[in-house]
N, C-alpha and C positions, 0 to 999 in steps of 0.2 A: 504494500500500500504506500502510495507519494503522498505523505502529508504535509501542508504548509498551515503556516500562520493563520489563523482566522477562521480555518477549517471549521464544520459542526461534524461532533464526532459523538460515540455513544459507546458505553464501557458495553463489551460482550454481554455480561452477566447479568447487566440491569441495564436494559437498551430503550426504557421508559424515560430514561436522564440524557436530556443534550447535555453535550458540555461544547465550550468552545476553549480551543489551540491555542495557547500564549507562546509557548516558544516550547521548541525541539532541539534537544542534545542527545545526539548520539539515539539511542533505542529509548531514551526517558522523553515525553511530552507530557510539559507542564499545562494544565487544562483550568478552564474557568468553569463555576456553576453560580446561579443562585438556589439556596435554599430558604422558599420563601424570598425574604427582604434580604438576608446574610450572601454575602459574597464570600466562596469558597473556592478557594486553588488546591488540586489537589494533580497528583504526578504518577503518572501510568506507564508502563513499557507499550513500548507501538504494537505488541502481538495482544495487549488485551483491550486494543480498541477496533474499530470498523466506524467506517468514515457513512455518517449519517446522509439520506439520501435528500435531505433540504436545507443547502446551500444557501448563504446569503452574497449577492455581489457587494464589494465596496463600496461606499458613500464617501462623498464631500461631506465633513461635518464642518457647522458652525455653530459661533455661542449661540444661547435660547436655543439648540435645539433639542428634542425630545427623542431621546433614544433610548437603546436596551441591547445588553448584552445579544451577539448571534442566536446565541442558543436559548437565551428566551429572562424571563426577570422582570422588576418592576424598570418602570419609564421613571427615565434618567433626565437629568435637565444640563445641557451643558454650560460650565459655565469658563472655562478658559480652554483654547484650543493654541500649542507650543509645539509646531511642527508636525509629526505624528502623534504627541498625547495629548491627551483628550481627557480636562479634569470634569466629573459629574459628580452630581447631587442627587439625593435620593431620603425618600423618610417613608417608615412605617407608623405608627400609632404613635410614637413616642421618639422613635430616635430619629437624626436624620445621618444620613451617611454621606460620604464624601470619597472618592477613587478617580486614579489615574489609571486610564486605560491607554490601550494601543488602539488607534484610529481602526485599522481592522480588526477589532473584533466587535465590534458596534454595526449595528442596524439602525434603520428607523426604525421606531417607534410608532407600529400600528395599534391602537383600541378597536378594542373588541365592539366598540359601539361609533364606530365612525361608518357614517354614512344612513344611521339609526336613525338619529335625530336631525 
C-alpha cells in the first residue's frame, strides 16, 4: 500500500474508525482521530492499516474558515493560517480546544443540515 500525508485510512481491526495520516516513518504512521471532541494521535505499522475508500482532495484554507479533521470531528474554526499550518479552534460543552494542524489533513466543513434550512 502507497500511503501519503493526508491519506483517510482505517485500523484493520476496527474499520468503523477513520483516522487521518500525519506523517510516515519508515513502517510506523502517525494517525489522527477524534474521539468525540478529544483529538487523539495515535501510531500504527502500515501492515495494520488499509487505506479507506473516501478520500478527501486538498483545500485552500483561510482564516474564518470552518473545517474538520479528513476523517471526520467537530467543525473547527480557523483562526491563523502560517504557510502549511493551520491553527483551529474548537469547544465542546465546557472546554474549548485549540491545535495546529497540517493544511492537509483538513476538509471543509460540511453540516449535516446545510441545505435543510
Amino acid at each position: 500500500m502507497n500511503l501519503k500525508k493526508g491519506d483517510v485510512v482505517v485500523y484493520k481491526t476496527n474499520e468503523d474508525v477513520d483516522l487521518t495520516v500525519r506523517k510516515i516513518e519508515g513502517e510506523k504512521v502517525s494517525c489522527l482521530r477524534f474521539d468525540k471532541n478529544t483529538l487523539k494521535q495515535e501510531i500504527y505499522s502500515i501492515g495494520e492499516l488499509s487505506l479507506s475508500p473516501y478520500q478527501e482532495a486538498n483545500i485552500t484554507i483561510a482564516i474564518d474558515d470552518e473545517v474538520q479533521l479528513k476523517s471526520g470531528g467537530p467543525m473547527m474554526k480557523v483562526i491563523k493560517v502560517d504557510s502549511s499550518e493551520v491553527v483551529c479552534v474548537w469547544k465542546d460543552d465546557k472546554t474549548n480546544f485549540k491545535e495546529t494542524f497540517n493544511d492537509y489533513e483538513l476538509k471543509e466543513y460540511k453540516s449535516i443540515y446545510n441545505g435543510l434550512f
